[in-house]
N, C-alpha and C positions, 0 to 999 in steps of 0.2 A: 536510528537504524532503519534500514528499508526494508518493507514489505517483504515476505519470504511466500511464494505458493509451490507448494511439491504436487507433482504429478508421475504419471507413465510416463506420457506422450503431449510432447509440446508441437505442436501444429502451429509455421506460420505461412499464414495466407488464407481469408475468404472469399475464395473463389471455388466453383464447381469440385475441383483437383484436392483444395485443402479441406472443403465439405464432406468429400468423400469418402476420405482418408481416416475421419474423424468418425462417420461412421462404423466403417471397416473395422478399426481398429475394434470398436464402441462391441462391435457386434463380435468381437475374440477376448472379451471381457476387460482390455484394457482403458485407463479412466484418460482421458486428455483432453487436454485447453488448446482449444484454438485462437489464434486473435488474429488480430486484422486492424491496419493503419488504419481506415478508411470504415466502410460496410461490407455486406455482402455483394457479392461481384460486382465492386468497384472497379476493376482490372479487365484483361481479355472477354473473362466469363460474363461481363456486362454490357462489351463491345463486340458482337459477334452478330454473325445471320441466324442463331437458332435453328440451322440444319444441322440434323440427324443424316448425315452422311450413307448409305449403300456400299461406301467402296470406289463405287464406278469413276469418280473422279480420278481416282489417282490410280487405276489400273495402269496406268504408261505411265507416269512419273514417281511412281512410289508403290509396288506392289503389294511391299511390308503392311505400310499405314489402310492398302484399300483391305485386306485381309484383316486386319483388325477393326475396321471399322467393320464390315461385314459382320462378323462376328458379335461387335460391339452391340450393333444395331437391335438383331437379334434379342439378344438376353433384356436389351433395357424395354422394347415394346413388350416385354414377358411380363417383366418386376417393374416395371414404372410408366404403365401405361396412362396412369392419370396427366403425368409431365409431358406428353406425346401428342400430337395430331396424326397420324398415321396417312400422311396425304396421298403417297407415290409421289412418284416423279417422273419425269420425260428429259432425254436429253434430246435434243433437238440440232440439229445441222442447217445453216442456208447458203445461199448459192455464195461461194468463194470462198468457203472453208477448206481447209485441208484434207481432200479426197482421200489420201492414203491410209491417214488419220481414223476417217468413218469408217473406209474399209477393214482396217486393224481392231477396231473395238469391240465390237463380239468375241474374236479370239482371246483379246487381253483379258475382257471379262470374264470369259472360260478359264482363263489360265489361275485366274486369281479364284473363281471361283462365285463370284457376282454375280447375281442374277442381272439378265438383260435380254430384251425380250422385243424383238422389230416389228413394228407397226406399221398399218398402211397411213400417210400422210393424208387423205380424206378422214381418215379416223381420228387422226390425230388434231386433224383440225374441226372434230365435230366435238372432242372429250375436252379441248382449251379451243375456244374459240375467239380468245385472242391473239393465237398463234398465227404470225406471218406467213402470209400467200409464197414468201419467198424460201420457206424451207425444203430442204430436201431430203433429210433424214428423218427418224423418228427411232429412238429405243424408248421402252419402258424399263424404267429400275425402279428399284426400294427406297428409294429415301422418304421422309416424313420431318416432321418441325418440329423441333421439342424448344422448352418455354426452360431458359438457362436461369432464369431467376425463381424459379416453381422449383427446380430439381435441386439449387444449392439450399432452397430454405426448408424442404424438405428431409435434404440429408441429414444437414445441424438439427433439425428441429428431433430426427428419432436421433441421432447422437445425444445430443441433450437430456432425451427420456432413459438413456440407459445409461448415463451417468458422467458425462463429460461437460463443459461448458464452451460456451462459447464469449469470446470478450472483443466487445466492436471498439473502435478507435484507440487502439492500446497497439501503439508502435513499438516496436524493437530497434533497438539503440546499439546494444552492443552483447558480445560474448566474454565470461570472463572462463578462460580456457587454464588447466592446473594438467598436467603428466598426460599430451595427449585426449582430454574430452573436454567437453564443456562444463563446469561445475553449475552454472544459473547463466539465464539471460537477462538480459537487462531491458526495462521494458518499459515505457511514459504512456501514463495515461493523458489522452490528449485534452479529454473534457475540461478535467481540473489539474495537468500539468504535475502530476503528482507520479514519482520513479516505484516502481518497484522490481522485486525480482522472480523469477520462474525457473522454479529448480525439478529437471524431469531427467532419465534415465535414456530418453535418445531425444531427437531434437529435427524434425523433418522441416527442410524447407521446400515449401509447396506456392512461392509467390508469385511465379509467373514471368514476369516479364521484368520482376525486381530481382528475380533468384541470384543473379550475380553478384547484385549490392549486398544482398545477404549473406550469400557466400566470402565478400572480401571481410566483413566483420567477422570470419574467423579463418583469415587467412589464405581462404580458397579461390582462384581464377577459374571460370567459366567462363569461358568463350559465347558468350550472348548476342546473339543476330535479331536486333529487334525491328519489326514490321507492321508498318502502319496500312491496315487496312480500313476505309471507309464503305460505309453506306449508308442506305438514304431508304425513306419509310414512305409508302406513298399512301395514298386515305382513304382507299375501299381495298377491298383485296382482290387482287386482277385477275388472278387465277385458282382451280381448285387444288392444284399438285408440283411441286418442284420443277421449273423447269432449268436446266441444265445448256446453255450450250456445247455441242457438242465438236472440242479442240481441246488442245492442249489448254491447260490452266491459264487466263489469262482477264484483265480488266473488264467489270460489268457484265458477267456472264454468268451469274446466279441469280434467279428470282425463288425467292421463299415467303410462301404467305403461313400467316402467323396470327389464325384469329380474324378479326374484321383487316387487318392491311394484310400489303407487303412487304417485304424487304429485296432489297435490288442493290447487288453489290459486284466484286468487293475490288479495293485498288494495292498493290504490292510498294509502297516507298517505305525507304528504308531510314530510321530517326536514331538518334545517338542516345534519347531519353525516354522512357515509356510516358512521364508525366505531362501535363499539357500540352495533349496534341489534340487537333482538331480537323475537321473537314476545309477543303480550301475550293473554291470557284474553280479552279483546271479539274480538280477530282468529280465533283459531282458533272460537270459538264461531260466528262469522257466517259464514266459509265453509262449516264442517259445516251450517249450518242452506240455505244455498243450496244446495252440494253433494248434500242427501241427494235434493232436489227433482227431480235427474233421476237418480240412484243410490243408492235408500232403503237399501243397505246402509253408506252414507256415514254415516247415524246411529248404527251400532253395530258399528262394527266396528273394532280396536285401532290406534290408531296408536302411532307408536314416535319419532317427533320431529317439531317442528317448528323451521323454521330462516327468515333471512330476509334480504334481498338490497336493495340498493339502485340502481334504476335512474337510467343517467345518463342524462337527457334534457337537453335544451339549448334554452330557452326564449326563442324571439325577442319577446314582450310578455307582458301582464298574463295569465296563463290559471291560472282562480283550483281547474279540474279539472285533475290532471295525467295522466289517462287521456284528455284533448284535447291534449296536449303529442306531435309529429308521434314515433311509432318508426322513423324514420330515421335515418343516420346523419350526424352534421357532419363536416366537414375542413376545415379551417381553417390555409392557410398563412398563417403570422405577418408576411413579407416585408411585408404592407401594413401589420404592427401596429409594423413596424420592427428585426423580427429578422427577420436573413433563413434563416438555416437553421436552422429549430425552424418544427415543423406540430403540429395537434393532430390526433386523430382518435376523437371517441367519440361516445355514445347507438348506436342500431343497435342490432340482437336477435343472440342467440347466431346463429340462421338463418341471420344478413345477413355473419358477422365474417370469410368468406372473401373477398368484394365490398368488405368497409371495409379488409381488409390490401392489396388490387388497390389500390383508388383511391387509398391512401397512400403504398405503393411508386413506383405512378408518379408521384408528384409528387419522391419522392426520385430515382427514375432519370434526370427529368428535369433535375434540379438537380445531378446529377454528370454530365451529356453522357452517361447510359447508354441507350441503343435498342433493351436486348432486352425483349420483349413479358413478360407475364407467363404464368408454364408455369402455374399452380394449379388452372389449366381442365382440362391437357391430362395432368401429372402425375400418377400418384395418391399420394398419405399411406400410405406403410410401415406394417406394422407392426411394432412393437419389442414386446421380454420386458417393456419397464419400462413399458409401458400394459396390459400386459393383466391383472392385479390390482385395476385400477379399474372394471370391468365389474362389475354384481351379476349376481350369479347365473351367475357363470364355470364353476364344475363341474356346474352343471344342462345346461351346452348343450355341454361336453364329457367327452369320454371319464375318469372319476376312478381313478386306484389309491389301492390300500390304502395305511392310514397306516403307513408301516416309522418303527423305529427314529430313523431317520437325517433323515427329514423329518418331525416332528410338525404336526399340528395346532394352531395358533397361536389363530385366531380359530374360533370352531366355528360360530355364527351365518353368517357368507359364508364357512366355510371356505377359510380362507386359511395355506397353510405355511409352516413356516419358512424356507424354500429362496424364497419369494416375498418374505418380510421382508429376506433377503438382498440379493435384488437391489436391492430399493426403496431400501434402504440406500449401496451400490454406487453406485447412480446421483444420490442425494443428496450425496454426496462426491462426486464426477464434476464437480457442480454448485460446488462450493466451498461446500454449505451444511451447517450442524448436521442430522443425522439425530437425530430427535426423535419422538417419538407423534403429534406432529399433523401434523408434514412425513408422515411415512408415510400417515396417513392421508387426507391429500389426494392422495394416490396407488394409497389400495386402497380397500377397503370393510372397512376394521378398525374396532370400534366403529361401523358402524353400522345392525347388526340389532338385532333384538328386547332382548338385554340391553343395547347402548349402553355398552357396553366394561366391563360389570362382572368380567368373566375375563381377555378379549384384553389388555387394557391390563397387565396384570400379568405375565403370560404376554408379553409381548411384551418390557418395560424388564425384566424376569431376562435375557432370551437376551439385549438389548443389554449387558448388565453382563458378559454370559457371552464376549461378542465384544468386548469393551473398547472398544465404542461409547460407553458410558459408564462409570464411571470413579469419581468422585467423587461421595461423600452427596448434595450438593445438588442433584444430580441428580433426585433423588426427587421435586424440584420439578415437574420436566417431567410428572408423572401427576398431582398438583393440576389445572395447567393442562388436561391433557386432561378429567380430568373434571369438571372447571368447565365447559368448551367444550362436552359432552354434556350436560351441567344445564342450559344456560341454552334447551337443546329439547326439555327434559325437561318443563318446571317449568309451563310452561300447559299438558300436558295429563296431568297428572295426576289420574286415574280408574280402576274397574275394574283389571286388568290393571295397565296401568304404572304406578301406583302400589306395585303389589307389585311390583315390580321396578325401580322405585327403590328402595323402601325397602329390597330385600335389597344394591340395592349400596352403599349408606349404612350397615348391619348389616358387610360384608366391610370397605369401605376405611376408616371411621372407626371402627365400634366393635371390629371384629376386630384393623385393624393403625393405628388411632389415626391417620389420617391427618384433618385439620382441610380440608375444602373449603370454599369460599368462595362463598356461593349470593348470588348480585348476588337482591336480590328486584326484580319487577314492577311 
């Protein structure tokens, strides 16, 4: 007979959206399991720019979404300013942009309610002075960079303290559906391949960019538009604050710095599958080439990876742009699809995912006779030891001691110890999941500076061998996998620089200890 676990609230997806939800809930005293194929923000919430949006972007294409992010912005630098850089931002205009466009943007921004704020262009070129001679515009808005992997591990982690769990690599398989609801889900543990079941009182699918796959396991069609945007990380951080260009939405016209780098994005192609996708040689080529347009050090200067995300948008008709596809959020209670306790809730921006866990909650609290409001306004987000390794640039903005004996240097690139590998370890087990190179690394910043794991990653699977994390030869598998996972951000931008450093970690892991990686080509 298979496993039986009862709950409230069965959460799937760990991502930012299912994180938060899981709070929320946590915090109107309800108990729930979240789980997750994969780790935390394996999905969107792991492939994104870490902008904390103002609005101002979507004042002309979506006034909804910039009003909510406004808003959104707000409440989280209040309640979770640890997970924040609070940079500003600039959006910026150069010669042969859409004049009507610049003209119109103060209004829109009034209209919506955004702050925005006209600068003199000597100023502006004295506060970023990597800003191109060629601009001609200048607003100041709000935005700021918030660390997507700091704020999902952050939610789980106080969910957790008030009485929910969370379960990494435990996929959901199927629904077993009796008179209109769900009676259990069906659920594999991926570690050891072992089925069990989860029996809860409502049932939220919170997975993003799978939400549809989810939904057809109990019968439900969502019209799913998914969108591959890439970006690429370059190896000092170019600028102090957000820059923006200033047009309509369109290819390589965000810069967010994030700690010691940047991020420089984002590209709009549209995939039939959220799962293996990856950056391509036309992508990163075409953003560096708009990119350099308002930051000409965008043309020569190293980047260290590029990675790439698929957005879930949720398409009510034919819309052949999916950068015209609304970034708001759906929710969708099923009761009228003919399940009654099963909702979905995805699209939405990282910005908006405190707002989309609100509006989700309360349709669960309502569907349990619960009436307390939601705290996530009024609360703030803890912080805990097992987020704070996911921050870059964590010993630059604190106090550092010498390296003793007893805590080595693990990762040297983001300096990361081994007393930090510990914990992340710790708290993976906590989780009932495999501590592995890439579970930790979606929890710190290992591998992912400049060398891209050609030391860390070795250095790291010895101490696990050394702490009987690991165990057995085939283990040795699990640094394949990671650095395939680094190759596949490696491999379009191969030039200058990282090229020689690939090729010296291609010289250590294959020709020094004969390890065979597996390069998916382009």
């Amino acid at each position: 007979m298979n496993k039986i676990i009862e709950t409230d609230v069965l959460v799937i997806g760990g991502g930012v959206t299912g994180t938060g939800i899981a709070r929320d809930l946590s915090l109107r005293g309800q108990k729930c399991i979240l789980i997750e194929k994969s780790d935390l923000n394996a999905g969107a919430s792991g492939g994104n720019h870490g902008l904390l949006h103002s609005g101002a972007r979507y004042v002309g294409s979506d006034p909804k979404a910039a009003v909510e992010c406004k808003n959104e912005l707000e409440i989280l630098k209040k309640n979770a300013g640890h997970c924040i850089e609070d940079t500003g931002g600039l959006f910026v205009a150069v010669k042969g942009d859409d004049e009507k466009y610049i003209a119109d943007f103060p209004g829109m921004c009034k209209k919506s309610g955004v702050y925005c704020k006209k600068i003199d262009l000597v100023l502006a070129r004295e506060i970023e002075p990597a800003l191109s001679n060629e601009i001609i515009a200048a607003y100041e808005v709000n935005d700021a960079s918030i660390n997507p992997f700091k704020i999902s591990i952050e939610n789980i982690n106080d969910a957790v303290l008030r009485g929910s769990q969370y379960l990494s690599f435990s996929k959901i398989v199927g629904f077993k559906i009796t008179n209109h609801s769900i009676e259990y889900a069906i659920v594999i543990n991926q570690n050891n391949g072992k089925t069990y079941q989860i029996k809860a009182r409502t049932y939220v699918n919170a997975s993003g960019a799978w939400a549809g796959i989810i939904a057809a396991m109990a019968g439900i069609t969502i019209n799913m538009v998914l969108s591959k945007g890439t970006l690429l990380v370059t190896s000092k951080r170019m600028t102090k604050r957000v820059i923006n260009r200033l047009r309509k939405a369109t290819d390589g016209d965000i810069l967010v710095p994030g700690g010691v780098v940047s991020i420089l994005g984002t590209t709009s192609v549209r995939v039939k599958s959220p799962d293996n996708i990856y950056p391509t040689i036309k992508e990163v080529d075409q953003i560096i080439s708009q990119g350099e347009q308002i930051i000409p050090a965008l043309k020569t200067c190293r980047y260290i990876r590029a990675y790439s995300g698929a957005r879930p948008l949720v398409s009510e008709g034919n819309i052949e742009d999916d950068r015209n596809v609304s970034r708001g959020f759906t929710l969708r209670d099923h009761q009228k699809d003919g399940v009654d306790n099963f909702i979905t809730i995805t699209g939405g921006k990282l910005s908006t995912y405190r707002l989309m866990a609100e509006k989700a909650s309360d349709i669960v609290a309502w569907k349990h006779s619960i009436f307390s409001k939601c705290l996530t306004k009024e609360i703030p987000l803890p912080s805990t030891k097992s987020g704070e390794w996911s921050e870059p640039g964590v010993p630059i903005n604190k106090p550092f001691k010498t390296e003793t004996g007893n805590d080595p240097i693990l990762c040297e690139c983001e300096m990361v110890p081994q007393s930090a590998i510990d914990t992340l370890i710790d708290s993976i087990k906590q989780a009932k999941g495999k501590p592995d190179l890439k579970s930790i690394a979606l929890r710190s910043r290992i591998g992912k500076g400049p060398c891209q794991g050609s030391f860390c990653s070795l250095r790291i699977l010895s101490h696990m061998y050394d702490r009987d994390v690991l165990q057995d030869i085939s283990d040795i598998n699990d640094l394949k996998l990671f650095l395939n996972e680094r190759w596949k951000g490696e491999q379009s931008l191969l030039w200058d620089q990282a090229l020689v450093q690939s090729s010296l970690k291609e010289m250590i892991h294959s020709g020094l200890f004969g390890l065979e990686l597996i390069k998916d080509p382009i």
